[in-house]
C-alpha positions as CSV (number, residue, x, y, z in Angstrom):
1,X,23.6,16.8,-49.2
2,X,21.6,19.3,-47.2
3,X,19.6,16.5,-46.5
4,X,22.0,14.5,-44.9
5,X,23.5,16.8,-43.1
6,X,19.8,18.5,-41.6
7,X,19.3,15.0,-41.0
8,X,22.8,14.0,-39.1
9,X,22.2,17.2,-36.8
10,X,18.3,15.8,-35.8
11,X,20.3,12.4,-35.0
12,X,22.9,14.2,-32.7
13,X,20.2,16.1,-30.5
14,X,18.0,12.8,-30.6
15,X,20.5,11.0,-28.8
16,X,21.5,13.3,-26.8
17,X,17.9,13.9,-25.5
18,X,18.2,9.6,-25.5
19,X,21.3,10.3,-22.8
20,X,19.6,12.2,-20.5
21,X,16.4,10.2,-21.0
22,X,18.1,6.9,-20.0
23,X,19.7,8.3,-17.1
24,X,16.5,9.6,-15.2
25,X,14.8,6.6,-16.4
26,X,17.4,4.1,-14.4
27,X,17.7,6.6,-11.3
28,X,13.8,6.3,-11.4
29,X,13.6,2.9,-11.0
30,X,16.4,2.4,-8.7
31,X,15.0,4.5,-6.6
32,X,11.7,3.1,-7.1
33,X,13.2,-0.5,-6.7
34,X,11.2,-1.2,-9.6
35,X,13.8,-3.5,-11.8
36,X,14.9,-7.1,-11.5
37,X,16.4,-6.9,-8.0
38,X,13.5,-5.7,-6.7
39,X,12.5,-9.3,-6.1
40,X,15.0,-9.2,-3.2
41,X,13.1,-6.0,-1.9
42,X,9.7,-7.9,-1.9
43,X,11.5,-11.3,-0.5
44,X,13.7,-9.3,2.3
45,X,10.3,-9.0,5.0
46,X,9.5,-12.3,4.6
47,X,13.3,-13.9,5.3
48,X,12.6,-11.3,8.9
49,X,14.9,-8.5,7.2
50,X,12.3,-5.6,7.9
51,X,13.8,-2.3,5.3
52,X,13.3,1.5,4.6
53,X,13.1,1.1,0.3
54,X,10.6,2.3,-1.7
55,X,9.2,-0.8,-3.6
56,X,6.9,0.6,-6.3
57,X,7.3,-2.1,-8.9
58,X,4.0,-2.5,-10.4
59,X,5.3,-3.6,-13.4
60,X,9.0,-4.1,-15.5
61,X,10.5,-1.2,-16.8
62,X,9.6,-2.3,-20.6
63,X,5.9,-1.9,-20.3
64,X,5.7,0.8,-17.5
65,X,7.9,3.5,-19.9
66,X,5.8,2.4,-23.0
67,X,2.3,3.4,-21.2
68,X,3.7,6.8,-20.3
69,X,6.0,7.5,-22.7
70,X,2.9,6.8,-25.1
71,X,0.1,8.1,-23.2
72,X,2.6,11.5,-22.4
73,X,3.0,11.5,-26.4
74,X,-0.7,11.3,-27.3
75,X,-1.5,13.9,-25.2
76,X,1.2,16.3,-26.3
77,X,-0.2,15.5,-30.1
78,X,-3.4,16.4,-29.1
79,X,-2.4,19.5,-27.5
80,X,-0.7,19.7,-31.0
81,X,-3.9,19.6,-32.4
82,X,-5.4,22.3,-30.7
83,X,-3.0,24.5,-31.9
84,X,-0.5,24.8,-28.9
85,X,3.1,25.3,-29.3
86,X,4.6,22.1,-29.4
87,X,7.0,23.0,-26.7
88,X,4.8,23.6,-24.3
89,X,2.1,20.9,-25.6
90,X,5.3,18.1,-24.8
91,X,5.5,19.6,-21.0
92,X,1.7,19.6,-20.8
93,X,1.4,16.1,-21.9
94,X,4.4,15.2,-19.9
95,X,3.3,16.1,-16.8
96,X,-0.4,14.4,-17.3
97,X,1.4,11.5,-17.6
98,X,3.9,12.1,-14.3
99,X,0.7,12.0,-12.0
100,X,-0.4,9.1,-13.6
101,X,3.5,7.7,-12.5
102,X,2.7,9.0,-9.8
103,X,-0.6,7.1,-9.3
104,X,1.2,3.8,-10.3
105,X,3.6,4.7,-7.8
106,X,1.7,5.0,-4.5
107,X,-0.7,2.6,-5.4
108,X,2.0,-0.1,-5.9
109,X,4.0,0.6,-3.0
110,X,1.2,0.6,-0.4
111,X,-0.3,-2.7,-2.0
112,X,2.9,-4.5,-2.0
113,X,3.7,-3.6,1.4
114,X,0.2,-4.0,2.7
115,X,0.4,-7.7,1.6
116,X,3.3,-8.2,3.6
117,X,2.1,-6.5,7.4
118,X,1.8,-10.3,8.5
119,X,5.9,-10.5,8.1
120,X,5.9,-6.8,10.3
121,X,6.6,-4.8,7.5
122,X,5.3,-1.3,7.9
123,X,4.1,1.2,5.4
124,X,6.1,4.2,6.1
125,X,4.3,7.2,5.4
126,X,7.5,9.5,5.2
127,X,8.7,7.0,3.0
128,X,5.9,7.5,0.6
129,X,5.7,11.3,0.4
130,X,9.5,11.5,0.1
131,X,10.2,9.3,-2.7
132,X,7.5,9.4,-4.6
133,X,7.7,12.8,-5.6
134,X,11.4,12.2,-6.4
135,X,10.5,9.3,-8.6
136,X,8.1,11.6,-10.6
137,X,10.9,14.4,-11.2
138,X,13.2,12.0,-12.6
139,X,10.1,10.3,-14.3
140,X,9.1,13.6,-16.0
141,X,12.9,14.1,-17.4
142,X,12.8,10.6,-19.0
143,X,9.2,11.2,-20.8
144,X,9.9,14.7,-22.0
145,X,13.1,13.7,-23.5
146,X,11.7,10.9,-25.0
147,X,8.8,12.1,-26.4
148,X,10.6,15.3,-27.5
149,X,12.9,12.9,-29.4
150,X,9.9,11.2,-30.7
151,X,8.5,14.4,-32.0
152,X,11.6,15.3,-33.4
153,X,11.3,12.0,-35.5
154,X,8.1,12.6,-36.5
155,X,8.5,16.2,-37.2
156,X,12.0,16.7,-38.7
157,X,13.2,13.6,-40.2
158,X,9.3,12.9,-41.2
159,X,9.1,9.3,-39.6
160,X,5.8,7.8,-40.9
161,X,5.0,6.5,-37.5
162,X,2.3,8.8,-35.3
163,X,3.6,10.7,-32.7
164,X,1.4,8.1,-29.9
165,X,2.9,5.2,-31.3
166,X,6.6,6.1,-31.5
167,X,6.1,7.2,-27.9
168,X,5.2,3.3,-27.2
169,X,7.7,2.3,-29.5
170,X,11.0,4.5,-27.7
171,X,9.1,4.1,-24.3
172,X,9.7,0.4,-24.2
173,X,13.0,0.4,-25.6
174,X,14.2,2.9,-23.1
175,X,12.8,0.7,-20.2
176,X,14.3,-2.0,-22.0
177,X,17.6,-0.2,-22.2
178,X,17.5,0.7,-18.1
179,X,16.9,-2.6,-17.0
180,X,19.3,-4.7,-19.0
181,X,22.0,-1.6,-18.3
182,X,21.7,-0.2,-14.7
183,X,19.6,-2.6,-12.7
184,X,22.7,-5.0,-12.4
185,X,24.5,-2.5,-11.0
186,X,21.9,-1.6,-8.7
187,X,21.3,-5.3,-7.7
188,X,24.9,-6.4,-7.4
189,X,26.8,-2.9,-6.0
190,X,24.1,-1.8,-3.9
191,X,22.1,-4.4,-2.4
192,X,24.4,-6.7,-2.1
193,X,27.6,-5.0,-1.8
194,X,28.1,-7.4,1.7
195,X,28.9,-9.9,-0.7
196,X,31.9,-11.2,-1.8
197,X,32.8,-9.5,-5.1
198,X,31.5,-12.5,-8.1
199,X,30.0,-14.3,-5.6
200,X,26.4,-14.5,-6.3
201,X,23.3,-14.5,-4.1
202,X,23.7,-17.9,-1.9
203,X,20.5,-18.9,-1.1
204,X,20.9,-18.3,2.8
205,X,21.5,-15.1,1.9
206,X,18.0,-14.5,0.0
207,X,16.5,-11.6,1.0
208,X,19.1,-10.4,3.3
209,X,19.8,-7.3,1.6
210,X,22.0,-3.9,2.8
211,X,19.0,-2.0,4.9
212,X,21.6,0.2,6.8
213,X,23.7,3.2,5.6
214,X,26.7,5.5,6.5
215,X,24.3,6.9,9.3
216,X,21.1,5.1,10.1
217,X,18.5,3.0,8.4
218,X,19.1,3.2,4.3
219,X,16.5,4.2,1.9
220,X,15.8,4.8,-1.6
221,X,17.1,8.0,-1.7
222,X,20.5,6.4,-0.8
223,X,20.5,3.9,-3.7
224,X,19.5,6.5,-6.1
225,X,22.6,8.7,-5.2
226,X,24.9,6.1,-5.6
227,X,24.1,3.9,-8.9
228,X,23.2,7.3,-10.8
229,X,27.2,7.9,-11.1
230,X,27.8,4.6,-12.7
231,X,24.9,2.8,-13.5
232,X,22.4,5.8,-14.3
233,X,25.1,6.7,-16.8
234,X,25.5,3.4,-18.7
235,X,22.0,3.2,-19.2
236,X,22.1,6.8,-20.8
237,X,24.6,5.8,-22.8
238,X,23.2,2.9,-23.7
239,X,19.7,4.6,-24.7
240,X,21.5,7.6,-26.5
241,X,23.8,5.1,-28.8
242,X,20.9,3.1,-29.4
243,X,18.9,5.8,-31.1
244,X,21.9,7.9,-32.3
245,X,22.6,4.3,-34.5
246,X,19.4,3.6,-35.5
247,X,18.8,7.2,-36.5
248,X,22.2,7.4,-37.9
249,X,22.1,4.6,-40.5
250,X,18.4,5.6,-41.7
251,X,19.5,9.1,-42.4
252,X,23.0,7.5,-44.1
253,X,21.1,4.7,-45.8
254,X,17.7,4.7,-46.6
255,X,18.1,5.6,-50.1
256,X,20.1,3.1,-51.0
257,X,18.9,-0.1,-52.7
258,X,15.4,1.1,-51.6
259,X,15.8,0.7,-48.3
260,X,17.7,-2.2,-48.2
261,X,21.0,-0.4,-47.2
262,X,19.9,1.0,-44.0
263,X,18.7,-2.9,-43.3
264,X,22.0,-4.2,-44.1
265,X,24.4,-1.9,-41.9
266,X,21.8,-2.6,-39.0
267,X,22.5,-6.3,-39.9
268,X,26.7,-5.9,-40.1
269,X,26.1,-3.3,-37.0
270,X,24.3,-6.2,-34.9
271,X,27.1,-8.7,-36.1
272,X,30.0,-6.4,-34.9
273,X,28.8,-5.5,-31.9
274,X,28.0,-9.1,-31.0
275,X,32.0,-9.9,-31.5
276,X,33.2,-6.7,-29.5
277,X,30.9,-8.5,-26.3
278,X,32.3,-12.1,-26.8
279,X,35.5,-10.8,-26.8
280,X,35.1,-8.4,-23.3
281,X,33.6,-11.8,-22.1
282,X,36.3,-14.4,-22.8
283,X,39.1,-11.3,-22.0
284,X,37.3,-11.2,-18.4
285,X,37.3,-14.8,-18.3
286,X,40.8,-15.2,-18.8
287,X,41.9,-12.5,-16.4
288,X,39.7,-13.0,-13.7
289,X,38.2,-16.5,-13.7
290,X,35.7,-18.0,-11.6
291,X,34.7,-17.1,-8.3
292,X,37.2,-18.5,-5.3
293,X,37.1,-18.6,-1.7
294,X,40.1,-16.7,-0.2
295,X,41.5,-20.1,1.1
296,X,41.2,-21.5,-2.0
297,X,42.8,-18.7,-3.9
298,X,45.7,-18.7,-1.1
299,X,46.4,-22.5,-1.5
């Protein structure tokens, strides 16, 4: 019973540290422009919309968190190794891999806007020392949370897994769990929030994203503030509950049937889930139905 409950507790402050991991991770990468609708950024110079946003996307969120999430988590175990306090060898580690972020970072947004100087898109060089060192604050909240969690797997609840490797493993699920989460929000409310509500993207509007703010041109900074109340705190949510369950029905389950049980409630959990969405979807449907012109609704 002690078990359990040691082991319930571990789960609780493993998804908390998940919450706040999530939520730096999308504010990152919004302000980065580094998710899906970052493919507007990149199109916007070349449809003659010149902008002010930081578009660091070297990669998708997925594969970008697993590299530093892992590489912050192998350094912290070897700092382990040397006998440091694993406090302080998970900040060490996670701010090794926060210049290397930052690396990714500069490197990516001079490159991509380099390529596009013959549609007259400058680099701006304020641009570049502002937000890039904002990006690798949040970025250093979402690795040390993660890998702390990770060690906390490893450590406590004695997760057979190495501490590198979990890293990898939690990295790309919490890029996984930004994307699919907050970069709608960023896409659709933010850079496109001069389009009609449910609208869509027409194609004469490719590219032709919101570049101007309450008081001159808008930048990262500006989208960063605004999906971070909404959309940076779904994706924490998202990330928290995902390894608050996962956590949850190992701890519950494991034992029984050899394993099996803990299989089996991820199965029915999957299953439940699954009818809770496709119900919110048809409910929507019903209520709000397709997009309408206002003349069309009118008539």
């Amino acid at each position: 019973m002690e078990h359990i409950v040691f082991g319930i507790g571990i789960t609780a402050l493993t998804g908390a540290l998940a919450t706040v991991a999530g939520s730096a991770e999308d504010t990152e990468s919004n302000i980065g422009s580094q998710g899906d609708p970052n493919s507007q950024v990149q199109l916007a110079p070349q449809m003659g919309f010149l902008h002010r946003i930081f578009n660091k996307a070297v990669a998708g969120e997925p594969p970008a968190y697993g590299l530093w999430c892992a590489l912050g988590a192998g350094l912290a175990w070897a700092f382990m190794a040397m006998q440091f306090n694993a406090v302080l060898a998970i900040v060490l580690g996670s701010v090794l891999a926060v210049f290397v972020q930052g690396v990714y970072a500069t490197t990516a947004y001079v490159g991509r806007t380099a390529s596009l100087s013959k549609f007259g898109q400058p680099v701006y060089v304020d641009i570049l020392k502002s937000m890039t060192t904002v990006t690798m604050a949040h970025a250093f909240i979402a690795i040390f949370a993660t890998v702390a969690l990770c060690q906390l797997i490893n450590g406590a609840l004695g997760h057979p897994f190495p501490l590198p490797l979990l890293g990898l493993v939690w990295g790309i699920a919490l890029g996984a769990a930004g994307s699919a989460t907050g970069n709608p929000y960023y896409g659709k409310e933010r850079q496109y929030q001069n389009q009609k509500f449910g609208a869509g993207v027409p194609i004469s509007a490719s590219g032709n994203i919101v570049r101007y703010a309450e008081a001159g041109e808008r930048n990262s900074l500006d989208n960063g503030w605004f999906t971070t109340k909404i959309g940076g705190s779904a994706a924490g949510v998202c990330f928290g509950l995902i390894v608050f369950l996962e956590l949850w029905r190992t701890v519950l389950f494991e034992q029984v049937a050899a394993g099996w049980g803990a299989i089996v409630v991820g199965v029915l959990m999957i299953l439940v889930f699954t009818v809770i969405d496709r119900y919110i979807e048809v409910w929507a449907r019903k209520n709000y139905g397709p997009y309408t012109e206002a003349k069309e609704a009118s008539s």
